[in-house]
C-alpha positions in Angstrom: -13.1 -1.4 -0.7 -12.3 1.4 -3.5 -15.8 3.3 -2.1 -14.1 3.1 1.6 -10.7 4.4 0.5 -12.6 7.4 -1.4 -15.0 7.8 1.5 -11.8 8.5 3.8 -9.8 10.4 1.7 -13.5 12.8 1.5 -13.5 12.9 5.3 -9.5 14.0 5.5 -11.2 16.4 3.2 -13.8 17.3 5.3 -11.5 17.5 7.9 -9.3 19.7 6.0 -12.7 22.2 5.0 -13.3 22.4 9.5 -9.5 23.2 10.4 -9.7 25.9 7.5 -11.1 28.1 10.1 -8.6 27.8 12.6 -5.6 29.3 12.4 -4.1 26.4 10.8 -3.9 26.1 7.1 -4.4 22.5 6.1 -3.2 21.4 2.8 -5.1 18.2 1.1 -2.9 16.6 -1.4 -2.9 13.0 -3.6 -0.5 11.0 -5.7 0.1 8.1 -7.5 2.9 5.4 -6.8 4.7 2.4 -8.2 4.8 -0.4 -5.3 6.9 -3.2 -5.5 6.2 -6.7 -3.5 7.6 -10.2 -3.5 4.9 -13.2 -3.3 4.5 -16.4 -1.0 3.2 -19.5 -2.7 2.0 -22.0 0.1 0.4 -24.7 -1.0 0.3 -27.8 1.5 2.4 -31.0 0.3 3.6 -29.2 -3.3 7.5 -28.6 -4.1 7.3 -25.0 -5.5 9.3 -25.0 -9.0 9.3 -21.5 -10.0 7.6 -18.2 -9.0 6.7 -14.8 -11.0 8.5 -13.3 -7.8 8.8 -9.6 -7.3 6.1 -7.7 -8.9 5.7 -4.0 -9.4 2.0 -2.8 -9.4 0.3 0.6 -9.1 -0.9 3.0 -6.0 -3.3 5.5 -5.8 -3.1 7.7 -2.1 -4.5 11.1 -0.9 -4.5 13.3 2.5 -4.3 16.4 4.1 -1.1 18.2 5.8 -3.0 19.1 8.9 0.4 21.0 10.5 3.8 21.5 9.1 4.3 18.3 10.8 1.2 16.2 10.9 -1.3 15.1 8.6 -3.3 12.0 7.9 -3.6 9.4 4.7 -5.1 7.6 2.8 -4.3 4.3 -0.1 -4.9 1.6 -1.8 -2.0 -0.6 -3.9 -3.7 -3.0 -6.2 -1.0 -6.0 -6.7 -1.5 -7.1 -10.3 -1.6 -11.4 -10.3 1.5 -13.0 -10.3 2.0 -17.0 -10.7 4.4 -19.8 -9.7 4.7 -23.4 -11.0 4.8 -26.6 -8.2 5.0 -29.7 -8.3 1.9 -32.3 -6.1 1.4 -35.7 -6.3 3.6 -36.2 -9.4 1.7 -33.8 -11.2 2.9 -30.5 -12.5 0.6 -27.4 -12.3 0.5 -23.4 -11.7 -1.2 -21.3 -9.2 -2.4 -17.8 -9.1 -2.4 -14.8 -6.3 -3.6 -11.7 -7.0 -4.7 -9.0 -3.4 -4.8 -5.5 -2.5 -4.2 -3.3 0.3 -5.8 -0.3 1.4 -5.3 2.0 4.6 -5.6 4.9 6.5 -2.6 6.4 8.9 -1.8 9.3 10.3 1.4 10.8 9.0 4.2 12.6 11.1 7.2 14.7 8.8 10.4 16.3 9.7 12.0 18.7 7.2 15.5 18.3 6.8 15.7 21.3 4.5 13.7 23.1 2.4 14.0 20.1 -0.4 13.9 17.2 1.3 11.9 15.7 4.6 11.1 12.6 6.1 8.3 11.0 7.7 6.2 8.0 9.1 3.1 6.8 9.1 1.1 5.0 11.3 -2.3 3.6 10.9 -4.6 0.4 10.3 -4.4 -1.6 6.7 -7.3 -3.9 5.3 -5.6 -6.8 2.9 -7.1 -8.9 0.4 -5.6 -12.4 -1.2 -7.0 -14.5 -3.8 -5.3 -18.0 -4.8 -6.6 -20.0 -7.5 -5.0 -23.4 -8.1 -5.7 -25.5 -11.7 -5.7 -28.0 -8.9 -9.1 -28.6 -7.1 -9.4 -28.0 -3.6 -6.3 -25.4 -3.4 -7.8 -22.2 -3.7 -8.2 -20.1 -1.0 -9.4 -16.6 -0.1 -8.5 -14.2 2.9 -9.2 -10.8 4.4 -7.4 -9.6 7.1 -7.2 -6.3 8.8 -4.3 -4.8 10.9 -1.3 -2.8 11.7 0.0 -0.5 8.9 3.5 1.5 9.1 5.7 3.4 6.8 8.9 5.3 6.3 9.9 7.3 4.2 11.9 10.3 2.5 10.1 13.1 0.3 11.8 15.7 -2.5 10.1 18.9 -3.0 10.6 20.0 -7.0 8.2 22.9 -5.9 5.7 24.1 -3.8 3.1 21.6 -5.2 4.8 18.5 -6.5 6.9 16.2 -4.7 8.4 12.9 -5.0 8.3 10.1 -2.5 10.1 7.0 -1.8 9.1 4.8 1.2 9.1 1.4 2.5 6.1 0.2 3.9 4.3 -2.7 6.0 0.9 -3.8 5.6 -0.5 -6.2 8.2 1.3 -9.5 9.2 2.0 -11.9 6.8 0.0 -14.5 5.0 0.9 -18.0 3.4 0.0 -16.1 -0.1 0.0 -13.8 -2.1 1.5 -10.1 -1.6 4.0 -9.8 1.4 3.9 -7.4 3.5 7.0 -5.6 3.2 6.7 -3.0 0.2 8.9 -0.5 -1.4 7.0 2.5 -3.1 8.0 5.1 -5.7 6.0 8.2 -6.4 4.6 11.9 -7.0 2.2 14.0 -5.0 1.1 17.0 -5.9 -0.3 19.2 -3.3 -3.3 22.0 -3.5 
């Protein structure tokens, strides 16, 4: 999945190279994020005691400012493992979920001023869960590809580095692992 993510931000990149001979002047950027997501532990007949919860983990994005109002992107979020405690059978034990999700969207922006803008995105998202149970039989894998949104509000220190905060929705969600629902803290710096 890391090959595909780098294979699309080199074709907003190739993308970017074409337009340069319009009269548009495209602008290819990346950045690096915090995301934060809470987990879903569901595991069939257990009584869940106590989770790891809300998990901060890092993000890695790049694209290309195609207009002063459009562009497309480009990320990947790997969510580190997180763990909760339950209760099967009479038997205490833990289980595991660890994911990631990656996407490509295009990306509309408003400025506000000359500091600060908004913006959406709109695009398709491949997620990834793992579970893994000390219990046998409980594990469970799944890949799922969908819908991918986001909103969010941008600060412009200068002409090449920004800050970014956004809430954003990968896909629907799953009985494990990462929700959907993610709040994300960053920098960009454009070229």
């Amino acid at each position: 999945m890391k090959k595909l993510i780098f294979a699309l931000i080199a074709g907003a990149a190739t993308i970017t190279a074409a337009q340069a001979q319009t009269t548009i002047t495209p602008r290819p950027y990346v950045g690096v994020g915090v995301s934060g997501a809470d987990r879903e532990y569901y595991v069939p007949g257990a009584t869940i005691n106590d989770t790891d919860g809300y998990r901060f983990s890092g993000k890695i994005f790049g694209g290309a400012e195609l207009t002063e109002n459009f562009g497309v992107e480009a990320g990947y979020t790997d969510f580190r493992k997180a763990g909760a405690n339950y209760a099967i059978n009479g038997a205490n034990t833990r289980t595991e979920t660890d994911g990631y999700n990656a996407y490509i969207a295009g990306k509309a922006t408003k400025a506000l001023n000359d500091k600060f803008s908004v913006y959406g995105k709109l695009g398709v998202t491949h997620t990834k869960a793992e579970m893994e149970s000390a219990t046998a039989g409980l594990n469970r894998k799944v890949s799922d590809n969908g819908a991918y949104g986001a909103l969010g509000m941008q600060y412009n220190v200068n002409q090449q580095v920004a800050l970014i905060a956004e809430y954003e929705r990968f896909g629907k969600k799953q009985d494990f692992g990462p929700k959907p629902d993610v709040v994300t803290i960053g920098a960009k710096y454009t070229f």
